[in-house]
C-alpha positions in Angstrom: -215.0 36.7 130.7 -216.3 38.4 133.4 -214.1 39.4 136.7 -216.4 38.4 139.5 -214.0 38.7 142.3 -213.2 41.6 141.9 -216.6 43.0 142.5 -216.3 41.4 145.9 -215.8 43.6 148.9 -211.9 43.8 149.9 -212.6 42.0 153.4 -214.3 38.9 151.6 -211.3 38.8 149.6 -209.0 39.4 151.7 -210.7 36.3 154.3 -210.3 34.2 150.8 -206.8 34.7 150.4 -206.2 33.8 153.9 -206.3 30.2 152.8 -203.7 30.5 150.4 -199.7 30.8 151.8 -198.0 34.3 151.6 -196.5 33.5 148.2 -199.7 32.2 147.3 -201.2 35.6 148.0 -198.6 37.9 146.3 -198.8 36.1 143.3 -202.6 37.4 143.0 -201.0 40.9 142.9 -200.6 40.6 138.9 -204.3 40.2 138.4 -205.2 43.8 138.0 -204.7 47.2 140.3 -207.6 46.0 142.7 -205.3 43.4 143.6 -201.5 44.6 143.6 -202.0 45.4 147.4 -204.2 43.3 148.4 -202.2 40.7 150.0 -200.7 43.1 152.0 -203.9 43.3 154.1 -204.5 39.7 155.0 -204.5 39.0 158.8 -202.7 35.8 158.2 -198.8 35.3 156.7 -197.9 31.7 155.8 -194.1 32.4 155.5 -191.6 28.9 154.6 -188.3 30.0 153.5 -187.8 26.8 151.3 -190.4 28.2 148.5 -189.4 32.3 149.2 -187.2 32.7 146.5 -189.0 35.3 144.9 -188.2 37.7 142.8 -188.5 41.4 144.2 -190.7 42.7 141.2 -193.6 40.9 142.8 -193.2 42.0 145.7 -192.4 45.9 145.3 -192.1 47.9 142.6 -189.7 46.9 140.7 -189.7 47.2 137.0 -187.0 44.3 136.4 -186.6 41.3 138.4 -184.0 41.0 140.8 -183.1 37.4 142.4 -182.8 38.4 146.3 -182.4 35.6 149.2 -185.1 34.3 151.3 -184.0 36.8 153.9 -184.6 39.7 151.8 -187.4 38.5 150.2 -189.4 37.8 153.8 -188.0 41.1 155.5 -189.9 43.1 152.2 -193.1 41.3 152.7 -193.2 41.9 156.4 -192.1 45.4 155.6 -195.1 45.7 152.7 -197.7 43.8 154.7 -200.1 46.8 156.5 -202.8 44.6 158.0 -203.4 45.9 161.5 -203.1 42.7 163.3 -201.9 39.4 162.6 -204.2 36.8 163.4 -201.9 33.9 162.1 -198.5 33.8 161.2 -196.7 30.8 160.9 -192.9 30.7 160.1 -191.3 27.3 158.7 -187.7 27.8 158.5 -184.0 26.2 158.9 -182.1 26.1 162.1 -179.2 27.8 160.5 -181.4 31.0 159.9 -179.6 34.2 161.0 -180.3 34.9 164.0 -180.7 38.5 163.8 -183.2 37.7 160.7 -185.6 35.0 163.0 -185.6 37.1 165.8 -186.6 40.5 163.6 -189.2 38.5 161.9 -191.1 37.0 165.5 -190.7 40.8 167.2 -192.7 41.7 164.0 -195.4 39.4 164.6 -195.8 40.2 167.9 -196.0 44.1 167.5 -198.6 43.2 165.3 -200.7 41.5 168.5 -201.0 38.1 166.8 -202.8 35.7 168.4 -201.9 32.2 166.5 -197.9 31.5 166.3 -196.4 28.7 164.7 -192.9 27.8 164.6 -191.4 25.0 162.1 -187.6 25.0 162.7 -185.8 21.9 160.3 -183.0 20.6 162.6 -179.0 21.0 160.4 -175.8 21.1 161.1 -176.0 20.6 165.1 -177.7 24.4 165.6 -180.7 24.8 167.4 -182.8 28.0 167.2 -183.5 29.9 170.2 -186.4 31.8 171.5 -187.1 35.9 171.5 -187.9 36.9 175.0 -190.9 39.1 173.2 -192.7 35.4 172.8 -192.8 34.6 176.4 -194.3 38.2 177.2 -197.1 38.5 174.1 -200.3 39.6 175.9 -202.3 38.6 172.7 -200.9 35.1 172.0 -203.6 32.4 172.1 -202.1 29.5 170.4 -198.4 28.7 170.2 -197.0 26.1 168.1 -193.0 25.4 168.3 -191.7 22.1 166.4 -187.9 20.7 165.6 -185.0 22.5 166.2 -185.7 24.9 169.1 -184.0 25.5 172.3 -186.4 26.2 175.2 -185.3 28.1 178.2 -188.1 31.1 179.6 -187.6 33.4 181.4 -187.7 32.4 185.2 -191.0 34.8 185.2 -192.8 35.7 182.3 -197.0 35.1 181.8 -199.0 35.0 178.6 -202.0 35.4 179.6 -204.2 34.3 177.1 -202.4 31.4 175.5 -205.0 28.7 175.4 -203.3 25.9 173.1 -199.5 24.9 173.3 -198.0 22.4 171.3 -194.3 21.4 172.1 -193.0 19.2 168.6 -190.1 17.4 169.4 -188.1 20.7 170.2 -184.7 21.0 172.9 -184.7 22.1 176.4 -181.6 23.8 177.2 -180.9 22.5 180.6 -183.6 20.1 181.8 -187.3 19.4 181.6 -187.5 22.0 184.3 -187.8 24.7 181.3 -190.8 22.4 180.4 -192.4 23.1 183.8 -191.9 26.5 183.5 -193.4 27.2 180.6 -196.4 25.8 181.9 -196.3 27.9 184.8 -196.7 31.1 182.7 -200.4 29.9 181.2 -203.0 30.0 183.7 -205.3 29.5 181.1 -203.8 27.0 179.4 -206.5 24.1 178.2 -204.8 22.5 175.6 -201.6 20.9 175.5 -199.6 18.5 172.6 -196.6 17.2 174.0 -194.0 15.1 171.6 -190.7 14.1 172.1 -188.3 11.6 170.9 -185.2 10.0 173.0 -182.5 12.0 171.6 -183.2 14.8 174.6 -181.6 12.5 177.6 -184.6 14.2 179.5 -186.5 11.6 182.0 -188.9 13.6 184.6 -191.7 15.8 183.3 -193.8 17.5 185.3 -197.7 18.7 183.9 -199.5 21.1 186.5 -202.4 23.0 184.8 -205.5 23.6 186.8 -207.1 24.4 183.7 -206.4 22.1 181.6 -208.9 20.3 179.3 -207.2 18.4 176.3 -203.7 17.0 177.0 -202.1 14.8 174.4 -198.8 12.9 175.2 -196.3 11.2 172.4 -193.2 9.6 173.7 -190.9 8.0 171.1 -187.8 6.3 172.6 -187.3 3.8 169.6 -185.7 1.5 172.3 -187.9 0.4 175.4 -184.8 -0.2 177.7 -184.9 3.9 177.6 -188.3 4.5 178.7 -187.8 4.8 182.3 -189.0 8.2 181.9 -191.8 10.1 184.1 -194.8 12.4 183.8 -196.5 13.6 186.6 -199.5 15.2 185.4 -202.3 17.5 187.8 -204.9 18.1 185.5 -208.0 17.6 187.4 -210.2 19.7 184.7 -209.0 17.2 181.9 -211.5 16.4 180.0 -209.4 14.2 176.8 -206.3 12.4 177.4 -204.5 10.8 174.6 -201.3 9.0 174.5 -199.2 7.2 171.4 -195.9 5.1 171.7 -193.4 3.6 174.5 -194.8 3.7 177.5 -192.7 4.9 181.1 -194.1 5.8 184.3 -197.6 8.2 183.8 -198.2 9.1 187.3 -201.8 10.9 188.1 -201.7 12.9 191.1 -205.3 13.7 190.9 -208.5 11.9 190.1 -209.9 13.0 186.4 -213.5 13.7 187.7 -214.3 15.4 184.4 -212.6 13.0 181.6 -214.9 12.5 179.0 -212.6 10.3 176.3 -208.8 8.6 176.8 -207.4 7.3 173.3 -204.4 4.9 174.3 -201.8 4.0 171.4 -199.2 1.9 173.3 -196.0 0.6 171.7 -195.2 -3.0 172.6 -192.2 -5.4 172.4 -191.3 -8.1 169.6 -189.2 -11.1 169.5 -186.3 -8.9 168.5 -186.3 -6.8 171.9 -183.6 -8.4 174.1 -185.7 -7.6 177.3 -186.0 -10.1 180.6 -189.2 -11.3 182.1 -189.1 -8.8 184.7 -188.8 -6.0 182.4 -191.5 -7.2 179.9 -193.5 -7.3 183.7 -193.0 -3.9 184.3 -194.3 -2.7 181.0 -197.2 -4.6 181.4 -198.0 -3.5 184.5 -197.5 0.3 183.1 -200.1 -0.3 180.6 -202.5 -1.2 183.7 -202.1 1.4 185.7 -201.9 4.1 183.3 -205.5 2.1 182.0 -206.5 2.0 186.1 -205.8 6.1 185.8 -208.3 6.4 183.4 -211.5 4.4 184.8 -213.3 7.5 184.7 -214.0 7.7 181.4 -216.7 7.5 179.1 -215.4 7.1 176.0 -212.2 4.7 175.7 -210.5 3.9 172.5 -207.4 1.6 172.8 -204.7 0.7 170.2 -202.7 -1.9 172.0 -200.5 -3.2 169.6 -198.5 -6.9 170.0 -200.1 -7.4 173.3 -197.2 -9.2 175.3 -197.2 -6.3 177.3 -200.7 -7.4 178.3 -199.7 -10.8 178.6 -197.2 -10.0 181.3 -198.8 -7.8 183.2 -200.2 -8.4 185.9 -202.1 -5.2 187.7 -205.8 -5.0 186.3 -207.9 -1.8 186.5 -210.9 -1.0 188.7 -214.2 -1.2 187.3 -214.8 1.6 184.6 -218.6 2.5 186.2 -218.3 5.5 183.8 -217.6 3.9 180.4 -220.4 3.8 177.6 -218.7 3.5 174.7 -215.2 1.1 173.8 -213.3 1.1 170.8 -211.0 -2.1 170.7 -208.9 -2.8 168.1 -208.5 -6.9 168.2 -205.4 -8.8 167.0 -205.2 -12.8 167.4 -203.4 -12.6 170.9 -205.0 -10.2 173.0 -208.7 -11.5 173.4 -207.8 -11.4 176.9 -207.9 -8.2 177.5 -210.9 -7.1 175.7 -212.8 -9.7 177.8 -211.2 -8.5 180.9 -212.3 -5.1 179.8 -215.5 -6.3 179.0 -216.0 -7.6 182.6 -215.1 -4.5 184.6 -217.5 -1.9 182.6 -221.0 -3.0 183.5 -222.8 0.0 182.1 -221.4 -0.5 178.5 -223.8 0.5 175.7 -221.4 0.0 172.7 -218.3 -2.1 171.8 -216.4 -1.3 168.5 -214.2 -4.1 167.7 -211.6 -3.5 164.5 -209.1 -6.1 163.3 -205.7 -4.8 163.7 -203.3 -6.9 162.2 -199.4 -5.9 163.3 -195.9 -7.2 161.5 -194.0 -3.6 160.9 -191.2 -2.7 163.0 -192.4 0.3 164.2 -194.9 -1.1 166.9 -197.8 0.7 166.2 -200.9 -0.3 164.5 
């Protein structure tokens, strides 16, 4: 048979092997000499600790195999891997990692002037990962990823002035959402922005001031609705999309979205089973229409509104959307009403997409 890829220049292969993970790539070092080192220069490392239980012979050169821990193992392939930057490198790991190990392994990465960092910590044992100050400092970082368990807390001033996309997975802030805030501070170019969170964090104000932002998505999962008296005050006036999915609390918009182009609304409703009063049910319906009254400048508007009581009891309908062209619905048996009050405040509506969404699970969502 013959090799093909092998007469293929070593940056075509090396681009090829970028979509494979870091043990992925090393294992193509047996094919022949061409491609013992070839690994080593891939711009990308795709490092998970759970699957990096290697043995060191394919990693150095070692005649006989010797079983080494995922420690050692990553520390040799950061130590053999001689690309001149690091365009991705993304790191899933457990909380308990040492310390010393994580923070070794990040200061690596960054020496390396990557520009795409991601972060998977896997919460155990009560320990939470925290932060190198080198992150918060990386004057080539343009995307930054940090999920699970990870303890916020920057620097009171830091920049990175380049960071364009931020994602914030369900991680800890170590005193309050004012680390939040000040994270945002340090990216004045910032135009992308993920935000989840779950109730565990006892954290009820959030504040989102971006001047730049474009694309800001919002996922608040409380599991109980009596703890969703949360807030987000959110500046954005450059936002362009808007998205939000689960239990609703106080959104409040503190400046007009001039430039929103699409708003995709998932919102988390109540069942028989929630021991709420009238007046409480009120107030979430009312949420729902003004967070829906926030967004009346869109064009595009796709809504998810799951059991609609929350409709039902609400009682604060939106201004006219003069703006909106285009309306996905997606229709259950108890909340025609609100498509057709929809329907009656967009006059310049060209198309309506109605989908059946039929809801029983627990979780609230369609």
């Amino acid at each position: 048979m013959i090799d093909r890829f092998s007469d293929l220049s070593n940056s075509l292969l090396c681009h090829i092997l970028s979509f494979l993970t870091t043990k992925e790539a090393v294992a193509t070092s047996i094919l022949s000499r061409k491609w013992k080192t070839l690994w080593t220069l891939v711009p990308k490392l795709d490092l998970d600790t759970d699957n990096m239980h290697l043995s060191l012979d394919k990693i150095g050169e070692c005649n006989e195999p010797i079983n080494i821990s995922y420690t050692d193992v990553l520390s040799r392939v950061l130590a053999l891997h001689i690309a001149p930057f690091i365009r991705s490198f993304r790191l899933r790991c457990n909380s308990d990692c040492p310390p010393f190990h994580f923070d070794t392994w990040i200061r690596t990465a960054i020496a390396r002037n990557v520009e795409e960092l991601k972060l998977l910590i896997f919460y155990s044992f009560g320990i939470h990962m925290g932060l190198p100050c080198s992150i918060f400092y990386c004057q080539t970082l343009v995307a930054l990823e940090l999920s699970g368990g990870i303890d916020l807390d920057p620097p009171s001033s830091f920049q990175l002035p380049n960071l364009k996309i931020l994602r914030l997975l369900e991680i800890y802030y170590c005193k309050d959402s004012s680390c939040f805030s000040r994270l945002l501070s340090g990216c004045p170019v910032l135009e992308d922005l993920s935000f989840e969170r779950d109730g565990y964090d006892c954290l009820y104000h959030f504040e989102i001031s971006v001047p730049t932002l474009k694309c800001l998505h919002i996922a608040f999962r409380s599991y109980r609705l009596d703890l969703n008296d949360y807030t987000i005050e959110i500046k954005a006036p450059a936002l362009e999309y808007f998205k939000f999915e689960g239990d609703l609390g106080h959104i409040v918009l503190l400046k007009k979205l001039d430039n929103l182009f699409e708003a995709d609304v998932y919102i988390c409703s109540f069942d028989e089973s929630d021991s709420l009063e009238e007046s409480q049910k009120r107030c979430y319906g009312d949420r729902v229409f003004k967070l829906l009254r926030a967004l009346t400048t869109a064009k595009f508007l796709l809504l998810f509104p799951g059991v609609t009581e929350c409709f039902v009891f609400g009682s604060i309908y939106p201004s006219k959307f003069l703006n909106l062209v285009q309306l996905d619905f997606k229709l259950n048996p108890s909340n025609w009403h609100v498509l057709q009050a929809l329907l009656l405040v967009a006059p310049n509506l060209e198309v309506l997409v109605v989908d059946k969404c039929y809801y029983k699970s627990k979780d609230k969502l369609c």
